[in-house]
Backbone bond lengths (Angstrom), bond angles and torsions (degrees), N, CA, C in turn:
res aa  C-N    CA-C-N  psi(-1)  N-CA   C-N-CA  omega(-1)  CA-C   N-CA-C  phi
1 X - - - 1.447 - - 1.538 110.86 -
2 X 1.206 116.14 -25.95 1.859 104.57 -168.25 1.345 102.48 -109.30
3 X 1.609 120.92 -14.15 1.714 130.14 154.83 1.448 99.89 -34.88
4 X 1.702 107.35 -81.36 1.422 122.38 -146.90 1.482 101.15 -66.33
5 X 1.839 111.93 -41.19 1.344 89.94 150.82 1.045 170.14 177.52
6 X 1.695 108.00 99.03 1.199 124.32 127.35 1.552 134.65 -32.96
7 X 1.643 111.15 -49.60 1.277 126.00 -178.35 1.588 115.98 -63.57
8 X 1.269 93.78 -33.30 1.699 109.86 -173.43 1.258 101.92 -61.68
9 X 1.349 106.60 -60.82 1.468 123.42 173.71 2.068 126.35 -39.58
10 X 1.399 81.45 -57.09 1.660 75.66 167.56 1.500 130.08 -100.73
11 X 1.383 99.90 7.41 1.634 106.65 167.11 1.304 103.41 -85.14
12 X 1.421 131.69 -6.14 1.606 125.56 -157.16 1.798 86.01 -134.35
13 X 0.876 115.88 -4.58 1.845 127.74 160.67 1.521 95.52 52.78
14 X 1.696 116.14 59.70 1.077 111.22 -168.68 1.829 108.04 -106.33
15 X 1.240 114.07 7.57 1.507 125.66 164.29 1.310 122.70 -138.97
16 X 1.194 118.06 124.22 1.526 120.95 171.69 2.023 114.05 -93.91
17 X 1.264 120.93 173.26 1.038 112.83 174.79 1.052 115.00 -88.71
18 X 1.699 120.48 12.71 1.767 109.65 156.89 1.207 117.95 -115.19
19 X 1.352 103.92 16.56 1.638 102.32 167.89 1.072 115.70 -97.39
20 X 1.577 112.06 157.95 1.691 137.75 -149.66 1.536 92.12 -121.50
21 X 1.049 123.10 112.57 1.459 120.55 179.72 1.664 112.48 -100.68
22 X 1.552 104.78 151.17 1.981 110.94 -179.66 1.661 80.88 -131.65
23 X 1.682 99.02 131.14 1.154 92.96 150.24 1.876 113.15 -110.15
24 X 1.090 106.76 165.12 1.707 124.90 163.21 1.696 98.67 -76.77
25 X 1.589 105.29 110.75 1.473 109.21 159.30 1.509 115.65 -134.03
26 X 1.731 95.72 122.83 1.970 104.19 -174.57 1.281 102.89 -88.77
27 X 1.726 134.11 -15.18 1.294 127.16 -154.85 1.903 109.03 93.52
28 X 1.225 118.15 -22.66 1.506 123.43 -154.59 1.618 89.89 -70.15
29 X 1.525 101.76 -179.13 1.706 104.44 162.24 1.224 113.73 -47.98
30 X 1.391 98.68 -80.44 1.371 115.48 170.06 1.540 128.98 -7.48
31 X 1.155 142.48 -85.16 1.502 150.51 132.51 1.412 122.81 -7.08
32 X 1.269 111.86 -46.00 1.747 115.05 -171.85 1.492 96.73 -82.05
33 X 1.849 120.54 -40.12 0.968 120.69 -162.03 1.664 106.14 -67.04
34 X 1.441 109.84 -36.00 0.942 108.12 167.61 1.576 143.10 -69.14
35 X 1.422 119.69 -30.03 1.618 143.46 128.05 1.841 115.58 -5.85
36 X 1.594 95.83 -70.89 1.177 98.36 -177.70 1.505 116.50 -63.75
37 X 1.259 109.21 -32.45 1.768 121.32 -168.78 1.799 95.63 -63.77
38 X 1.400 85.01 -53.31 2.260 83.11 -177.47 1.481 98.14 -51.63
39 X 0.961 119.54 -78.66 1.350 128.28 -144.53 1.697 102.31 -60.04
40 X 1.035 127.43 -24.22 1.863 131.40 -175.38 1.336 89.11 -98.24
41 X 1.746 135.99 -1.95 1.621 106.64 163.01 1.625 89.03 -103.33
42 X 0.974 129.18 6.42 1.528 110.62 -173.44 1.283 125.97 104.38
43 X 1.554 108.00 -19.90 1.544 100.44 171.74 1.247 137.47 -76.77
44 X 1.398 127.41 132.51 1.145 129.80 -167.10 1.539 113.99 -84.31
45 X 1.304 128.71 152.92 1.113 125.26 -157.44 1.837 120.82 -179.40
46 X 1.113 123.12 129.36 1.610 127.75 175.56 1.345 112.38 -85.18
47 X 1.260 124.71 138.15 1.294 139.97 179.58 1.562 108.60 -100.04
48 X 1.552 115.44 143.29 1.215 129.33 -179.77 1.675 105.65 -127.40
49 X 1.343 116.46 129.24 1.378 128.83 165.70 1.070 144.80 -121.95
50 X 1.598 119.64 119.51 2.175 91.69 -160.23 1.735 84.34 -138.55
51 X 1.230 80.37 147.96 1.354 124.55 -165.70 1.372 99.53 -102.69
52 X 1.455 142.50 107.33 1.495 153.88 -144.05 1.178 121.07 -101.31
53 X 1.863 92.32 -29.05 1.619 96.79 167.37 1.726 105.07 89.99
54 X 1.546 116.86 9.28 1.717 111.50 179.28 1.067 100.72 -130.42
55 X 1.858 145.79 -22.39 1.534 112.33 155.26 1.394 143.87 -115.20
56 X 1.418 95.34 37.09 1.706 95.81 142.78 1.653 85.96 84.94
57 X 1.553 106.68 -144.26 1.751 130.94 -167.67 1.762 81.43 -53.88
58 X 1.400 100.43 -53.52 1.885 100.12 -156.60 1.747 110.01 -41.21
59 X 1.435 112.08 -49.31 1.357 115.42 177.31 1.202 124.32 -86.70
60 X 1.040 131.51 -13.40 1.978 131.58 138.02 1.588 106.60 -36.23
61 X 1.509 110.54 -50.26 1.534 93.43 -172.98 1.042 124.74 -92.99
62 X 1.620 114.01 3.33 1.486 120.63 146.99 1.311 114.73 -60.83
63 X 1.089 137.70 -63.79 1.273 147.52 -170.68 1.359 103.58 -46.92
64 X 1.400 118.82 -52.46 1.336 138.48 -164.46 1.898 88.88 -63.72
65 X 1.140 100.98 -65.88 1.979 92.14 -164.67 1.441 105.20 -65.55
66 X 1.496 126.59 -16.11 1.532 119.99 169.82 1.452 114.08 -54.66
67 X 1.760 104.10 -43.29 1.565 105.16 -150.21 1.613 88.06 -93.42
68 X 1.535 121.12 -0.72 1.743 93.90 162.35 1.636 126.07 -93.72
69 X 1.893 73.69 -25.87 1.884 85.08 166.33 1.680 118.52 -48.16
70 X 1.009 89.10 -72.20 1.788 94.58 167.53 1.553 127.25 -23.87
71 X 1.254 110.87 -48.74 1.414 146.32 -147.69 1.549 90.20 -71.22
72 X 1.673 103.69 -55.95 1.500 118.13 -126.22 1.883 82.62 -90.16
73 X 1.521 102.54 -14.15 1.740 94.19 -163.86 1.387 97.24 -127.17
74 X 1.559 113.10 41.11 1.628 105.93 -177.85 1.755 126.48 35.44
75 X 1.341 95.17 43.05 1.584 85.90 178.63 2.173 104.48 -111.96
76 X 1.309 100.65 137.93 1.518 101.54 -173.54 1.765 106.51 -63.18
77 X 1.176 130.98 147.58 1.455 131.67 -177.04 1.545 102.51 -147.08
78 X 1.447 105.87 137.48 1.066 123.57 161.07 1.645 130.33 -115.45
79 X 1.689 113.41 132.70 1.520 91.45 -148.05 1.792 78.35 -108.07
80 X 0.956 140.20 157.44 1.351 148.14 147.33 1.833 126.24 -99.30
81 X 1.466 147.88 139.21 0.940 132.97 -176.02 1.956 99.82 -126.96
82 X 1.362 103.44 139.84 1.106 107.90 175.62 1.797 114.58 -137.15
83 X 1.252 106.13 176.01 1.515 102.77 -164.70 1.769 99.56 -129.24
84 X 1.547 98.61 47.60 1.512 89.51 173.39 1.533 158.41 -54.79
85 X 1.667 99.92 -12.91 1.832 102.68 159.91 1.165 88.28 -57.31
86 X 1.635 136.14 -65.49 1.566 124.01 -128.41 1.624 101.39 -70.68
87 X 1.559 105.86 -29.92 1.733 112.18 -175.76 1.517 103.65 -69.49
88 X 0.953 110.43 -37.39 1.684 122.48 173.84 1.725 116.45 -33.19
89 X 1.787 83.26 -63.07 1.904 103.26 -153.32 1.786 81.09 -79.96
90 X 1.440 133.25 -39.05 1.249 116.80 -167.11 1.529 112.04 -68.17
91 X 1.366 110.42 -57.24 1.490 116.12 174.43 1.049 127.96 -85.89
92 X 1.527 126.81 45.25 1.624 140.16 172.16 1.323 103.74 29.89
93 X 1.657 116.20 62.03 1.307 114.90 173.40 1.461 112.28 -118.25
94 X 1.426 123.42 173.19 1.244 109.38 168.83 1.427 101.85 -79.56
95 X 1.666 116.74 176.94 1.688 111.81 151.99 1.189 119.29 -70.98
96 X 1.118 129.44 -33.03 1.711 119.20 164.28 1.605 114.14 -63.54
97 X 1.064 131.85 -23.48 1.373 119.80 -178.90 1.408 92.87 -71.29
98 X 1.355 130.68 -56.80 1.480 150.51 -131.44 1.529 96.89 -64.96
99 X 1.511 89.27 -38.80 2.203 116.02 -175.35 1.254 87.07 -74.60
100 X 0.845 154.67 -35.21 1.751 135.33 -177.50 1.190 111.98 -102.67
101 X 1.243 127.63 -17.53 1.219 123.13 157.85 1.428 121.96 -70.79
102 X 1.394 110.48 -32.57 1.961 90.07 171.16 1.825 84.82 -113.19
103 X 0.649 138.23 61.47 1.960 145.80 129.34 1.228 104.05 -62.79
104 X 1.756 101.78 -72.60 1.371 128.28 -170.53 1.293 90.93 -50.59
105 X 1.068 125.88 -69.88 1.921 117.32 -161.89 1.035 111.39 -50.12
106 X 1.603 139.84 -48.43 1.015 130.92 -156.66 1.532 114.83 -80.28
107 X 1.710 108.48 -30.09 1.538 113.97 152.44 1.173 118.69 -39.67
108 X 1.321 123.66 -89.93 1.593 140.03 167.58 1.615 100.57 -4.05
109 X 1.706 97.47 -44.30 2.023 81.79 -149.84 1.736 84.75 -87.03
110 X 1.571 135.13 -14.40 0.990 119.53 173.34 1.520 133.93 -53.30
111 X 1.402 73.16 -49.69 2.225 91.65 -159.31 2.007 75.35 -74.45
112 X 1.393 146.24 -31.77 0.851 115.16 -168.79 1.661 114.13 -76.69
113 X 1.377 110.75 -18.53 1.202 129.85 178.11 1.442 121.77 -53.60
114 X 1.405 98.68 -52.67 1.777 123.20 -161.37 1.463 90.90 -107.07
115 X 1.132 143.78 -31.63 1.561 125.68 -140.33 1.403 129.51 83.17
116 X 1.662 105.04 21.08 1.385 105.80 -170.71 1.826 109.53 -76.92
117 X 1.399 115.72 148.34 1.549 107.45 176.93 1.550 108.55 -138.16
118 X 1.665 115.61 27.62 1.372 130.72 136.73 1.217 120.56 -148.32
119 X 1.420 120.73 -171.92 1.442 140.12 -161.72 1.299 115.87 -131.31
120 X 0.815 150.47 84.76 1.564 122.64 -177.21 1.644 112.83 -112.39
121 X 1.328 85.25 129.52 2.243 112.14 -176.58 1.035 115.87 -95.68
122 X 1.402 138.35 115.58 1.169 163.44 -162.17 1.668 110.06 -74.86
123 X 1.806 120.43 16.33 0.976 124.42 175.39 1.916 110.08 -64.77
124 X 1.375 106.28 166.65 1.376 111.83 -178.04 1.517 111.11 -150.09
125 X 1.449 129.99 160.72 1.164 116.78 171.20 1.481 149.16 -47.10
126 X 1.250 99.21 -10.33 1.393 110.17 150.50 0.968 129.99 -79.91
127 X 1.307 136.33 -6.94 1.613 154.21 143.75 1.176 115.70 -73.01
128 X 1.199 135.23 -0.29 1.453 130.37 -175.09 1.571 88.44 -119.63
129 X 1.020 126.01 -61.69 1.779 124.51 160.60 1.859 116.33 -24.25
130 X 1.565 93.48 -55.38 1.840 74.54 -173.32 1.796 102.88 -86.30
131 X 1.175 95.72 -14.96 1.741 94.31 -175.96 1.914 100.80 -69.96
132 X 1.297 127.35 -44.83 1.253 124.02 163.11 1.816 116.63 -52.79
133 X 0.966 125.19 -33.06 1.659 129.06 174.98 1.606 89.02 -91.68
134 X 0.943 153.82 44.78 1.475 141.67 161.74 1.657 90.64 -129.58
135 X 1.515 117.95 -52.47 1.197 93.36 -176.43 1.526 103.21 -100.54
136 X 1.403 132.98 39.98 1.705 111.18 153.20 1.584 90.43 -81.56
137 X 1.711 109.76 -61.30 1.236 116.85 -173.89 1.608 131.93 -45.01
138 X 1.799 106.21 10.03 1.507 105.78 -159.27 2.366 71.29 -119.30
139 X 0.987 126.11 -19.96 1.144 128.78 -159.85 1.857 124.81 78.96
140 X 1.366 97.35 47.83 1.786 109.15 -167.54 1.558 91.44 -80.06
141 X 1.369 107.44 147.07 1.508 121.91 143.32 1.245 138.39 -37.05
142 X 0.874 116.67 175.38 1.783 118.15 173.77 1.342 106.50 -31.80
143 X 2.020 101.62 -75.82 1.330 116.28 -165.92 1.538 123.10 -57.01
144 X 1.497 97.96 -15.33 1.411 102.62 -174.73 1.470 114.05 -84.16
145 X 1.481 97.12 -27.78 1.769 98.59 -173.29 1.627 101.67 -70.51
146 X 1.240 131.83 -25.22 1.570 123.80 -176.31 1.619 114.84 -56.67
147 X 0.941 131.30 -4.14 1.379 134.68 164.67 1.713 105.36 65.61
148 X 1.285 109.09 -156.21 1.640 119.00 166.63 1.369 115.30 -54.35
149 X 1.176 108.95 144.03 1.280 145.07 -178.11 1.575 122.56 -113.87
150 X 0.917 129.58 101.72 1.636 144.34 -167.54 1.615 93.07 -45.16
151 X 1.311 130.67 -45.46 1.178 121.43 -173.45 1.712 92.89 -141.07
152 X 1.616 103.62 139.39 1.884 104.74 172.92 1.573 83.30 -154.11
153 X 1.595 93.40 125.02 1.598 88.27 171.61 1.444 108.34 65.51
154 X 1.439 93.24 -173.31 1.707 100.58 149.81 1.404 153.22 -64.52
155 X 1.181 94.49 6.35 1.570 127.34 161.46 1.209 128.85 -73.47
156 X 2.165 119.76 102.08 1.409 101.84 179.80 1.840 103.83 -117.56
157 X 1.576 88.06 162.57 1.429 86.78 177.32 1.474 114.91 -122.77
158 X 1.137 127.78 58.50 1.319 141.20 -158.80 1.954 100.11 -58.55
159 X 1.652 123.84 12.42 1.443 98.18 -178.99 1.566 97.48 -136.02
160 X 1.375 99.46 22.24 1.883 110.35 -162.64 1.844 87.92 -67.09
161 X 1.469 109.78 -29.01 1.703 98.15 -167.62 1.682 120.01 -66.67
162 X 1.115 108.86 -19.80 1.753 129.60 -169.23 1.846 96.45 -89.99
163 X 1.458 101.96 162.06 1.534 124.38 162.19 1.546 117.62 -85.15
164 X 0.818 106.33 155.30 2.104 96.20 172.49 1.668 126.89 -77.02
165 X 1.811 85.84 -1.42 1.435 100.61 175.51 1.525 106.12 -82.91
166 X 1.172 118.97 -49.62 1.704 127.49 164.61 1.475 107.86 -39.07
167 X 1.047 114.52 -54.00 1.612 111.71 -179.99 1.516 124.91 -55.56
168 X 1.394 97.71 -45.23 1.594 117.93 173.37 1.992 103.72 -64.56
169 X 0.838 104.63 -60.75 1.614 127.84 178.54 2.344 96.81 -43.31
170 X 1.236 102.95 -51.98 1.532 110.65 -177.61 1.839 97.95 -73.58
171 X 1.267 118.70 -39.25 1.375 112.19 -172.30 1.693 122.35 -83.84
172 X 1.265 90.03 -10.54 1.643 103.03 168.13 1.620 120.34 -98.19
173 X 0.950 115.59 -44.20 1.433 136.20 -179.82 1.966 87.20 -65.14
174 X 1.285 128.45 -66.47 1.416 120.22 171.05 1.830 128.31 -59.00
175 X 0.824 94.75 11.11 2.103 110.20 -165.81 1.591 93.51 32.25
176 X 1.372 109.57 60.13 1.920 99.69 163.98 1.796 95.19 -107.59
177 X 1.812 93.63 144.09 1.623 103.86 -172.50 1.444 102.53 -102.62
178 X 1.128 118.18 117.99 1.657 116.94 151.87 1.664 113.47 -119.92
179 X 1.474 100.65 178.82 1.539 115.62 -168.68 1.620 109.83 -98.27
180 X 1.497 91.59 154.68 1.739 95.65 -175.48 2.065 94.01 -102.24
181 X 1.262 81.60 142.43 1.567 94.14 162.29 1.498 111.83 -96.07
182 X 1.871 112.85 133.99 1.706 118.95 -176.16 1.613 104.38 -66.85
183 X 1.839 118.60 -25.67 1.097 108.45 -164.40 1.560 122.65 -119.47
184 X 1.852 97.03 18.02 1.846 96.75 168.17 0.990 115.16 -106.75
């Protein structure tokens, strides 16, 4: 897992040695799995956490196992809290848009915070699969049907090459604990 990538990573030239990396961490597989992968190749890196504001006790104890995760491996974290039904119902959004809409913010306000000059998202090929069937099924264009992109912007996705079964498979085989979400 930290071979392929690594490799992924510098075949897709998605870090330089003056970049300042933020990752996105929910607590999920996904995220931690990715956490552990930075940090066991060596890269250094700030964590960002937001709190959405829709499950209650459930997402306190996300937050809660981020900020020991963090804690326990000296990594800096920033937690953000947002109130996305209410951003939702005001700005005729869905709640998933609303969630990527303050994602993005809370990034932005990081790397502007820290000096960060990437991101990296804990997406995987199974996210690039349903994100490609979301937009045939939404009627996207060309450009739209290409799905994820290993690198867009400042956005990296250093685990897009793996399945989520690999991830699961790396997080068991390593005894690292993360949290399940009731609503992904």
């Amino acid at each position: 897992m930290l071979t392929k990538t690594k490799e992924y990573m510098q075949a897709h030239e998605m870090l330089t040695s003056e970049d300042r990396l933020i990752i996105g961490l929910s607590g999920g597989l996904d995220s931690v799995c990715l956490f552990h992968i930075l940090r066991n190749l060596g890269i250094d890196f700030e964590a960002v956490h937001v709190n959405h504001g829709i499950r209650g006790e459930e997402a306190m104890r996300d937050e809660n196992f981020v900020k020991r995760l963090c804690e326990s491996h000296r990594i800096p974290l920033h937690i953000y809290h947002f109130d996305v039904p209410e951003m939702s119902r005001t700005k005729h959004l869905s709640e998933e848009e609303a969630g990527r809409m303050v994602r993005r913010q809370a990034f932005l306000e990081t790397m502007n915070r820290c000096g960060g000059t990437k991101v990296a998202l804990a997406h995987h090929g199974n996210d690039r699969a349903e994100t490609f069937l979301f937009h045939l099924s939404r009627g996207s264009g060309i450009q739209g049907l290409s799905s994820m992109k290993p690198v867009e912007g400042t956005s990296i996705r250093p685990l897009l090459w793996a399945e989520r079964k690999d991830l699961a498979a790396y997080m068991a085989q390593q005894g690292y604990d993360y949290v399940e979400d009731s609503t992904n």
